[in-house]
C-alpha positions in Angstrom: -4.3 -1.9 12.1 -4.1 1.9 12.0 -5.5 3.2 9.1 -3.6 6.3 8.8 -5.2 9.8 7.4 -2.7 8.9 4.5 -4.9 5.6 3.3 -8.9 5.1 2.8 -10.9 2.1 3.1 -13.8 3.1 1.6 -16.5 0.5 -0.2 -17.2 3.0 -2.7 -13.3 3.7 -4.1 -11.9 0.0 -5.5 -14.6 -2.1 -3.6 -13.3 -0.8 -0.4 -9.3 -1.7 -1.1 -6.9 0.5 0.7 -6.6 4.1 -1.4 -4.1 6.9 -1.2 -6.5 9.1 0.2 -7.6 11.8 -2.5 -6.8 9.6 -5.1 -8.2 6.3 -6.5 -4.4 5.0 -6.3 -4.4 1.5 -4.5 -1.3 0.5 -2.1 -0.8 -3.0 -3.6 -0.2 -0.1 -7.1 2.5 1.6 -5.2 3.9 -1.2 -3.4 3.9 -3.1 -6.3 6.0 -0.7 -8.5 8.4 0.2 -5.8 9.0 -3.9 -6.2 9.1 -4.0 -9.6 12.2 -1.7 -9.3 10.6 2.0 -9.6 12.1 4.7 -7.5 10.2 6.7 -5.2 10.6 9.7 -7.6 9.2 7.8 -10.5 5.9 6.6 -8.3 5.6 10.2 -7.4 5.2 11.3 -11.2 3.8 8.5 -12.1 0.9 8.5 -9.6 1.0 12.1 -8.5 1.6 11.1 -4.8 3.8 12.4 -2.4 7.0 10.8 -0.6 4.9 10.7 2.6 1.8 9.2 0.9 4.6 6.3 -0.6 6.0 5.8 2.7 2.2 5.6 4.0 1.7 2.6 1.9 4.7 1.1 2.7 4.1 1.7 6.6 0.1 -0.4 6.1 1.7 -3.3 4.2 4.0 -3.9 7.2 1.7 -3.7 9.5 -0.7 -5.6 7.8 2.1 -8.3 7.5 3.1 -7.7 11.1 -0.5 -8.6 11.8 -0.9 -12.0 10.0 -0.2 -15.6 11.2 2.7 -17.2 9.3 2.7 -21.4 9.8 5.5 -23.1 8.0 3.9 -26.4 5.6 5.1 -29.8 6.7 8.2 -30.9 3.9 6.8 -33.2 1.8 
């Protein structure tokens, strides 16, 4: 996964959970509100973060998705 200069893993911000860079603001925080019906404008304020650094977020989640193994469970 491509950690872009957008988001930090670092083990000293949030035990080493992915950051806005510059800020101590975790993705799952901004992905979260965005699904939890906020608009970009209101993470912006909210956060003080950029459209770029939203779409940054957005853009690591999917490819962390993209990344994982998905196995349906037998029907019970």
């Amino acid at each position: 996964m491509a950690v872009t200069n957008r988001i930090v893993l670092d083990p000293a911000i949030h035990h080493g959970k992915p950051v806005i860079r510059g800020t101590r603001v975790p993705v799952t925080t901004v992905v979260g509100s965005l699904a939890g019906g906020m608009t970009f404008e209101e993470v912006q304020r909210e956060y003080d973060l950029s459209v770029d650094d939203i779409r940054a977020a957005l853009r690591f989640v999917a490819e962390l998705a993209d990344q994982e193994s998905f196995h349906p469970l037998p029907a019970a």
